[in-house]
C-alpha positions as CSV (number, residue, x, y, z in Angstrom):
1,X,21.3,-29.3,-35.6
2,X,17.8,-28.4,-36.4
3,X,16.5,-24.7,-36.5
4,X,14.8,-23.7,-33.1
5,X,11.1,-25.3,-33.0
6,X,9.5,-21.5,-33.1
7,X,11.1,-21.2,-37.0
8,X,10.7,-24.4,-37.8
9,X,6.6,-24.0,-37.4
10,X,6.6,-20.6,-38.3
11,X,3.0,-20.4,-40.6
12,X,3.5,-19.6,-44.3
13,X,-0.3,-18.7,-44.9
14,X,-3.4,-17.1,-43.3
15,X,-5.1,-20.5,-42.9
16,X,-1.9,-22.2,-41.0
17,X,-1.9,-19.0,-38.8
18,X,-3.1,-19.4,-35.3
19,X,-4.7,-17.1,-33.6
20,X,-6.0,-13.3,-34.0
21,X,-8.9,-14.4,-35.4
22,X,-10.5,-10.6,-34.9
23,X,-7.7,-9.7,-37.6
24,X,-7.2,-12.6,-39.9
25,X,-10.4,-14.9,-39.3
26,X,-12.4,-15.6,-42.4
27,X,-14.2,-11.7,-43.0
28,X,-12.2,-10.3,-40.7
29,X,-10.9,-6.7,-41.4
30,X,-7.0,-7.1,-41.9
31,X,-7.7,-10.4,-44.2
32,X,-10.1,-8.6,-46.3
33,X,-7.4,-6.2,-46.6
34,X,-4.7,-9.0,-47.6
35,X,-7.4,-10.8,-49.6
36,X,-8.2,-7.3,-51.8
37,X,-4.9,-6.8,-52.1
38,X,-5.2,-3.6,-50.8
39,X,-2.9,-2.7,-47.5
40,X,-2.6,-0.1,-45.7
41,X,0.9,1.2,-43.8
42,X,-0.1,-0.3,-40.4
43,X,1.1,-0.5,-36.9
44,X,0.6,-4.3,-35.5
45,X,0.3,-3.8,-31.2
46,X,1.2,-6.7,-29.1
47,X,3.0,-8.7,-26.5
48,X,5.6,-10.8,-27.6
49,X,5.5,-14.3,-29.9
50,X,2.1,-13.5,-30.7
51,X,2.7,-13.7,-34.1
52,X,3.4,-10.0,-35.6
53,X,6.6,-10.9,-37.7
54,X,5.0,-14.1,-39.2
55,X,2.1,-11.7,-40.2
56,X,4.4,-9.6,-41.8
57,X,5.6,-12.2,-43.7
58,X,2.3,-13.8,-44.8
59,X,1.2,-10.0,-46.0
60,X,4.4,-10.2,-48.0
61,X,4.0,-14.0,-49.2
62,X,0.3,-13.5,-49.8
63,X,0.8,-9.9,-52.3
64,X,3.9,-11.6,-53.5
65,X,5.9,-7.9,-52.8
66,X,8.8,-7.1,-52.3
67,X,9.9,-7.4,-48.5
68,X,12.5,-5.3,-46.8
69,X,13.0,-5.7,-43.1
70,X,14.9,-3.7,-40.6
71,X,15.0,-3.5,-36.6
72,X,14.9,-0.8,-34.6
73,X,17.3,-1.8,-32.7
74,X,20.6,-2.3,-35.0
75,X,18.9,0.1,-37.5
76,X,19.5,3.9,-37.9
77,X,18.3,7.0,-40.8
78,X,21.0,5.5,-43.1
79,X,19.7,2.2,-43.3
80,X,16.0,3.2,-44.1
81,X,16.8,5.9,-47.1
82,X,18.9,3.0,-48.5
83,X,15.5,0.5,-48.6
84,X,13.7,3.2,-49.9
85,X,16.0,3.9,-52.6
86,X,15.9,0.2,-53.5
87,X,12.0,0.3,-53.0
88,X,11.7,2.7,-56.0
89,X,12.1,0.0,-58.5
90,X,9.3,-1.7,-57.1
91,X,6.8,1.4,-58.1
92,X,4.7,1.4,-54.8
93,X,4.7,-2.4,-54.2
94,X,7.4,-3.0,-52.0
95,X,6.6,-3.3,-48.1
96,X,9.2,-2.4,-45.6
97,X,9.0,-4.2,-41.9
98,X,10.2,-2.8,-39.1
99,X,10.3,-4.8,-35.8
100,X,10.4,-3.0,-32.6
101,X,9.6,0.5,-34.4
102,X,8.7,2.3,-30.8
103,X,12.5,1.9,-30.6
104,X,13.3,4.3,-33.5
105,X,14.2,7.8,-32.3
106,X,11.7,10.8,-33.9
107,X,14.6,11.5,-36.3
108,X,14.7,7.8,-37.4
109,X,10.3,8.0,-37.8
110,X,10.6,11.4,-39.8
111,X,12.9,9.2,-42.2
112,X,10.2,7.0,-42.9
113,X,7.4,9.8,-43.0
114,X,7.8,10.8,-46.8
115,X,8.1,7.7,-48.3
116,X,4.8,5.9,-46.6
117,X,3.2,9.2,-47.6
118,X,4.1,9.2,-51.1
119,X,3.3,5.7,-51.5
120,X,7.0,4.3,-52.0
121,X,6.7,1.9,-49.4
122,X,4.3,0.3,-47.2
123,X,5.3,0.2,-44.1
124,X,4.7,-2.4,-41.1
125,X,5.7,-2.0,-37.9
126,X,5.5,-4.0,-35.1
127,X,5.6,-2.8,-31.1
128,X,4.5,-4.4,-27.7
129,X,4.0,-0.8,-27.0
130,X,1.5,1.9,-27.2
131,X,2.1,3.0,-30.3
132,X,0.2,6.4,-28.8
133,X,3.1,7.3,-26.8
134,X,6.1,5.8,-28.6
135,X,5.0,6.3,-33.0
136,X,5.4,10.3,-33.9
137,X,2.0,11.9,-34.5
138,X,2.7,12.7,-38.5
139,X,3.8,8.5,-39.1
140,X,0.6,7.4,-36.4
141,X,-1.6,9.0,-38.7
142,X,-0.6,7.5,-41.8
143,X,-1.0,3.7,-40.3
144,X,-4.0,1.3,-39.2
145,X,-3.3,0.6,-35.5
146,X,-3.8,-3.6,-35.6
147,X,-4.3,-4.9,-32.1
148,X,-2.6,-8.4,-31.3
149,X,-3.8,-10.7,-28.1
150,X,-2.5,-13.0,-26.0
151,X,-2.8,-16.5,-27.1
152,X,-5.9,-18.4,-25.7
153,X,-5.8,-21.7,-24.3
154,X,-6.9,-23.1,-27.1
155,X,-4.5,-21.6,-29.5
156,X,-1.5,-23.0,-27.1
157,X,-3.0,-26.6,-27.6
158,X,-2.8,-26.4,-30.9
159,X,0.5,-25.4,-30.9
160,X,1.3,-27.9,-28.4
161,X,0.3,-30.4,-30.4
162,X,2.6,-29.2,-34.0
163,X,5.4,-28.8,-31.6
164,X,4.8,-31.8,-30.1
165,X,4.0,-34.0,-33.6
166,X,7.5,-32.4,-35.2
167,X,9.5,-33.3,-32.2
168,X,8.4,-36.8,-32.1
169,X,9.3,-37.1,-35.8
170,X,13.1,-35.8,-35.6
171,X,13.8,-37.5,-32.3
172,X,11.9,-40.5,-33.1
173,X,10.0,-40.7,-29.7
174,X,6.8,-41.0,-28.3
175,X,6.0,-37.6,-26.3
176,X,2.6,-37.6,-24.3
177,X,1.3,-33.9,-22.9
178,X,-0.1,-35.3,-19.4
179,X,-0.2,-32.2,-17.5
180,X,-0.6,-28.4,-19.6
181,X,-1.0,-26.3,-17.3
182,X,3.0,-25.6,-16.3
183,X,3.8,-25.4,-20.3
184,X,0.9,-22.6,-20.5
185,X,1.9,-20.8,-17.6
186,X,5.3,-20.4,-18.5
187,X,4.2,-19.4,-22.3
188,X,2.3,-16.3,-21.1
189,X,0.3,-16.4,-24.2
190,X,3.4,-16.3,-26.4
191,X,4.0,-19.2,-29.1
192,X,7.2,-18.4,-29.2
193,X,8.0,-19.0,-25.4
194,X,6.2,-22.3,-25.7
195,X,7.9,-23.5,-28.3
196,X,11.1,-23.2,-26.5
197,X,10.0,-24.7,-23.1
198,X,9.1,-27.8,-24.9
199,X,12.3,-27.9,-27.0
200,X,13.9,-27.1,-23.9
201,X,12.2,-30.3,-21.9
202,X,12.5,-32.5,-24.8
203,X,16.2,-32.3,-25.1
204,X,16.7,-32.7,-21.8
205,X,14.8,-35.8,-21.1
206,X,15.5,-37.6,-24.4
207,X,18.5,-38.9,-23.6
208,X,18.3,-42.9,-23.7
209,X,14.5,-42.3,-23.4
210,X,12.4,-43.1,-26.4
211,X,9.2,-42.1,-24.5
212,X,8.8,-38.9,-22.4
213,X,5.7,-37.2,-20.4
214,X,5.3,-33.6,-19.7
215,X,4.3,-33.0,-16.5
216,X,4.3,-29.9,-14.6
217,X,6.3,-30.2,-12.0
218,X,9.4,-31.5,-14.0
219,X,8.8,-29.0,-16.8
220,X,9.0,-26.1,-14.2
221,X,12.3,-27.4,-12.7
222,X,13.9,-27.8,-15.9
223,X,12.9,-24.1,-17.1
224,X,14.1,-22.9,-14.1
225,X,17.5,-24.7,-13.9
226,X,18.0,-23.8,-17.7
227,X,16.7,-20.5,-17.7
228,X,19.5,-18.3,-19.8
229,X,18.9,-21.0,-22.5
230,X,15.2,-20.5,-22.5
231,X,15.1,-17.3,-22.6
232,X,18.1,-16.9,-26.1
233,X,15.2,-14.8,-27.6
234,X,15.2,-12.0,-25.0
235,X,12.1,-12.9,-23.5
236,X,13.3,-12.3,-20.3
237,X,13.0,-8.9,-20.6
238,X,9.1,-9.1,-19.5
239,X,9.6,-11.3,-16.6
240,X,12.7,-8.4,-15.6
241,X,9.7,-5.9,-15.8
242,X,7.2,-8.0,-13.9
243,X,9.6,-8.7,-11.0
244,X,10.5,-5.0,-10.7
245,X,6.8,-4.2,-10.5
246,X,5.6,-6.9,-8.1
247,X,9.0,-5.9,-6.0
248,X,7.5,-1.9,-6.1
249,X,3.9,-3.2,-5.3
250,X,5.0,-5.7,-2.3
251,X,6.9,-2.6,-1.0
252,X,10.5,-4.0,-1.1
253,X,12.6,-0.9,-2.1
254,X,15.7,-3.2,-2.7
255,X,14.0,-5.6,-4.6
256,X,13.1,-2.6,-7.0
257,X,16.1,-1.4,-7.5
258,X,18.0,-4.5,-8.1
259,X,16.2,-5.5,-10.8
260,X,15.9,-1.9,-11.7
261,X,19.6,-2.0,-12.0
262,X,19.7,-5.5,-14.2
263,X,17.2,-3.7,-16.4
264,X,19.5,-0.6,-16.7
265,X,22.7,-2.9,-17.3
266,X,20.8,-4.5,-20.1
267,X,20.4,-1.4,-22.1
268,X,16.8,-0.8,-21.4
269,X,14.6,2.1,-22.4
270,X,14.6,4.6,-19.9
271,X,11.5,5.4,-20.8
272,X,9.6,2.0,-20.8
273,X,11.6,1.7,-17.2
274,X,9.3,5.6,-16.3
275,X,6.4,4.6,-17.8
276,X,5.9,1.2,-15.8
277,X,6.2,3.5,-12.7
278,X,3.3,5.7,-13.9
279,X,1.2,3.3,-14.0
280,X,1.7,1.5,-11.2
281,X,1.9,5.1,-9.4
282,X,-2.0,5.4,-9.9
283,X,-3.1,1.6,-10.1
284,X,-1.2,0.5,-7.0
285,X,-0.9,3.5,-4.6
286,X,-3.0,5.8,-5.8
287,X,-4.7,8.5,-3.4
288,X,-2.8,6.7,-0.6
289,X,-0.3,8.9,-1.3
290,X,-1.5,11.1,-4.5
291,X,2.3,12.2,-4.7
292,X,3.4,9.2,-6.0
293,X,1.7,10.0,-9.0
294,X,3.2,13.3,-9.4
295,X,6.6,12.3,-8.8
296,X,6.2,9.0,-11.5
297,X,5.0,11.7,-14.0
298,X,8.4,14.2,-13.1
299,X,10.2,11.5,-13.2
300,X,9.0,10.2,-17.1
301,X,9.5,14.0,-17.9
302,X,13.1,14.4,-16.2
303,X,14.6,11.5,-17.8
304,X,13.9,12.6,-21.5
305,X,15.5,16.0,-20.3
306,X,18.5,14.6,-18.3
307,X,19.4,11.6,-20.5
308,X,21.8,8.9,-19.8
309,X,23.6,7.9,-17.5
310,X,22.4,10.0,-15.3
311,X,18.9,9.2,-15.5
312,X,19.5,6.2,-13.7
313,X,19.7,8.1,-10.4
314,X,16.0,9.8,-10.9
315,X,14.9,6.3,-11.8
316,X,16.1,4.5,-8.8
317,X,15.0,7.5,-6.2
318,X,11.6,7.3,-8.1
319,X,11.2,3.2,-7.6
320,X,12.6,3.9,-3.7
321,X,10.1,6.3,-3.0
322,X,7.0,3.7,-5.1
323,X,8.3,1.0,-2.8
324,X,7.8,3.0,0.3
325,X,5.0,4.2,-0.4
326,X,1.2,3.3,1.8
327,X,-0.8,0.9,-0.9
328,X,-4.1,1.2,-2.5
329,X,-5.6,-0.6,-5.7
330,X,-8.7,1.5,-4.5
331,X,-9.5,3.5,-7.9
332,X,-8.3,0.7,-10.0
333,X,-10.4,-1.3,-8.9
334,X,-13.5,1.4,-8.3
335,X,-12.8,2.0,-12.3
336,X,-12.6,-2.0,-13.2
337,X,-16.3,-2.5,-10.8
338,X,-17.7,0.6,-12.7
339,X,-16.4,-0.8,-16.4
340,X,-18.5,-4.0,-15.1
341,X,-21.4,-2.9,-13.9
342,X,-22.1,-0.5,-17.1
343,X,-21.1,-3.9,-19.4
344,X,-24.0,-5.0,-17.3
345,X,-26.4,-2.6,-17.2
346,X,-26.0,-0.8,-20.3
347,X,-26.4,2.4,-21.3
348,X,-29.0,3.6,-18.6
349,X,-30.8,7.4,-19.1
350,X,-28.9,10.0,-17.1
351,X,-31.5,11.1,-14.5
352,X,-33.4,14.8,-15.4
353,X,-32.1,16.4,-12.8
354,X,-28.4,15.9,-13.9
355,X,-28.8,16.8,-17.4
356,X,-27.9,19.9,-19.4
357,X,-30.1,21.9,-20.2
358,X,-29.5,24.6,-22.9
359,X,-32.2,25.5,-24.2
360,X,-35.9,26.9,-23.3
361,X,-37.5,23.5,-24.2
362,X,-34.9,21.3,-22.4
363,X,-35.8,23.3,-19.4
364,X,-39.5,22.9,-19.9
365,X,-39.8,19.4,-20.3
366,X,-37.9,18.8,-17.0
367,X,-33.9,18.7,-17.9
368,X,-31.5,20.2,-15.0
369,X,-35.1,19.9,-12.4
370,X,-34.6,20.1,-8.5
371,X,-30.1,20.1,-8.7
372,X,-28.8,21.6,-6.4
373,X,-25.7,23.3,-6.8
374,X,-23.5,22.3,-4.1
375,X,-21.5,25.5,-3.0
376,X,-24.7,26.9,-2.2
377,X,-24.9,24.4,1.0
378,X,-23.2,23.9,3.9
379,X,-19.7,22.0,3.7
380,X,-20.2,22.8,-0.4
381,X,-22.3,19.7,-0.1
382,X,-25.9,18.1,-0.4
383,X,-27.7,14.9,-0.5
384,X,-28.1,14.6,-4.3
385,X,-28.8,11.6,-6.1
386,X,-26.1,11.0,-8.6
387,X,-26.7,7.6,-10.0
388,X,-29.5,6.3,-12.2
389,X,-32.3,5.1,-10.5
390,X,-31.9,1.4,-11.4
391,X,-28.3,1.4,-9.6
392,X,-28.7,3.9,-7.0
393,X,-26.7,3.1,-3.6
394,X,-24.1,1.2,-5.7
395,X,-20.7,1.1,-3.7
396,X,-17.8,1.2,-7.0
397,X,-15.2,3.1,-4.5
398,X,-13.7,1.1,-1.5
399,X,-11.3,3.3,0.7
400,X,-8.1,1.2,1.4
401,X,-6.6,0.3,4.6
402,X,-4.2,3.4,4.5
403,X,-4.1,6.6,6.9
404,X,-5.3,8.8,3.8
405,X,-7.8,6.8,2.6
406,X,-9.1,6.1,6.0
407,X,-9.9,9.7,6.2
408,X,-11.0,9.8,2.8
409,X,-13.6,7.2,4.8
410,X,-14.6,9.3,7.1
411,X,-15.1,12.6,5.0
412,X,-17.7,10.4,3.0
413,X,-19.3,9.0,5.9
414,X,-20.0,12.3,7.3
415,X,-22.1,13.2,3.5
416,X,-23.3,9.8,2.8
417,X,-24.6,8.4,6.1
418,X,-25.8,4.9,5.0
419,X,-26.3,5.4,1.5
420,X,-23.0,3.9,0.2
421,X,-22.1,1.7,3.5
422,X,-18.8,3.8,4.2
């Protein structure tokens, strides 16, 4: 049998590699790197099958270095002195890949600190997330921070079309892409995930067929009914995440905690599990209930202090009381308007009136003119323009629907009048 579809096309140079073109596109920053031979330790961000692993490996290919490669996962402090020990030989050359590095503990990072310092190896690691939070301070600043996106729709036709083109040569059959939309749905962006859906399809429908059609509807029904198979790579993992989430935003508290609890079963990070719930504390609920924020920020901080199993229980009441919660994508969506609108606009003067003004001459010319300062009127409040001119009146914060933010309303109504149609 065949090697899955996702190794057989893996790319074996910069030019067969598709996508990231921000990175590796002809002048691009990371390929001039590659191209000077000149690399340095690096963290490569992004979601899955994106292509961070068959980077690696080009980097490697391309320098023609020596190429360890450990994961996080099945890896400890042992295991990384012994590839640095070997890397010696290699005086400096040697490159040492570590998928899922946000997995390694501190003590595991601090292993690696001395030896991408003094130059022994050059380190790669990969991570779908923020490197910020989850990469030690001392190893973060050592390492370029790569970015990796989501595959475009055009990247997923092109891999459509290799997947498609190998298949028909080992099966010997005639495969026509009638309908997309399903296959790119269900890839997320990821090449990987793609490749397996139509390995998946193809298998099932070649059987006494020597022509077969990808439609959406039958694609869907087959990656649903096969979905254990489908998901062999662990992929799964993200659409675990994204049903706990939806089930917290749509307010079903046991919803949330049943896929809370298949997450837990699998051996997830508590900690990816915490910080989920911090997000969607502020971008889903927000000041509907500002407590839900505070209590998904305890909780982040209890579970490193608690540990496991244990912190199972803080998780769960955490996702219990997120579910409960009144809803509000209010300043999420005030912040995503504002982003928008100064994309738009530009960078537009601050208005003399709200300016600092420091210094004699500032002062004179008209900086910090006619403000008033607020707790020096009734209600600590007064009628102040705050926006530039060009945009004044502009709305950017809708109250929600909730009993707090309804009198959030009502507090600005009383200042604003008309001004911002509260």
């Amino acid at each position: 049998m065949p090697s899955p579809l996702a190794e057989q096309l893996r790319p074996q140079t910069l030019d067969d590699y598709i996508g990231q073109e921000h990175l590796v596109g002809k002048g691009a920053i990371l390929r001039n790197s590659i191209e000077s031979g000149n690399i340095p330790s690096m963290i490569l961000w992004g979601p899955p099958g994106v292509g961070k692993t068959t980077l690696a490996h080009i980097i490697s290919e391309t320098l023609e270095r020596e190429f360890y490669t450990l994961s996080a996962v099945s890896s400890g402090v042992k295991d990384v002195r012994q590839v640095i020990n070997s890397a010696k030989m290699f005086g400096g050359s040697a490159i040492l890949f570590i998928d899922e590095i946000h997995r390694f503990s501190k003590s595991q990072q601090d292993s690696l600190l001395n030896a991408v310092e003094k130059g022994i190896i050059t380190l790669i690691g990969a991570t779908t997330e923020n490197p910020s939070f989850e990469v030690i301070s001392p190893l973060l600043s050592r390492c370029q921070v790569y970015i990796l996106k989501s595959l475009e729709a055009k990247h997923l036709k092109t891999l459509s079309k290799k997947g498609i083109e190998l298949l028909e040569q080992q099966f010997e059959l005639s495969i026509r892409l009638k309908e997309e939309e399903a296959l790119f749905r269900i890839s997320g962006g990821d090449a990987r995930k793609l490749y397996n859906a139509l390995e998946l399809f193809v298998y099932q429908e070649k059987v006494n067929k020597k022509k077969i059609i990808i439609e959406n509807e039958k694609l869907q029904k087959i990656i649903q009914e096969n979905l254990g198979i489908y998901d062999k790579q662990g992929e799964m993992h993200y659409d675990i995440i994204s049903a706990f989430i939806k089930s917290l935003r749509g307010s079903d508290p046991n919803g949330a905690v049943y896929w809370l609890a298949r997450m837990v079963e699998a051996g997830e990070d508590p900690k990816f599990i915490a910080r989920r719930m911090l997000i969607l504390a502020s971008e889903d609920i927000g000041n509907a209930n500002p407590n839900a924020l505070l209590l998904a920020n305890t909780c982040f901080d209890a579970i490193s202090k608690i540990g496991w199993p244990e912190g199972r229980i803080i998780l769960s009441q955490t996702a219990i009381y997120l579910a409960t919660s009144p809803k509000s994508n209010a300043a999420y969506m005030a912040i995503k308007d504002a982003q928008s609108l100064v994309q738009k606009t530009g960078n537009l003067p601050v208005p003399l009136h709200l300016r600092n003004a420091p210094t004699k001459l500032m002062k004179d010319i008209g900086y910090g003119k006619d403000y008033k300062y607020a707790h020096q009127y009734e209600d600590n409040f007064t009628d102040l323009e705050y926006l530039p001119d060009e945009i004044s009146g502009t709305t950017l914060f809708e109250p929600g629907e909730n009993s707090r933010e309804r009198e959030i309303k009502k507090w600005l109504q009383k200042r604003w009048k008309d001004k911002y149609e509260y």
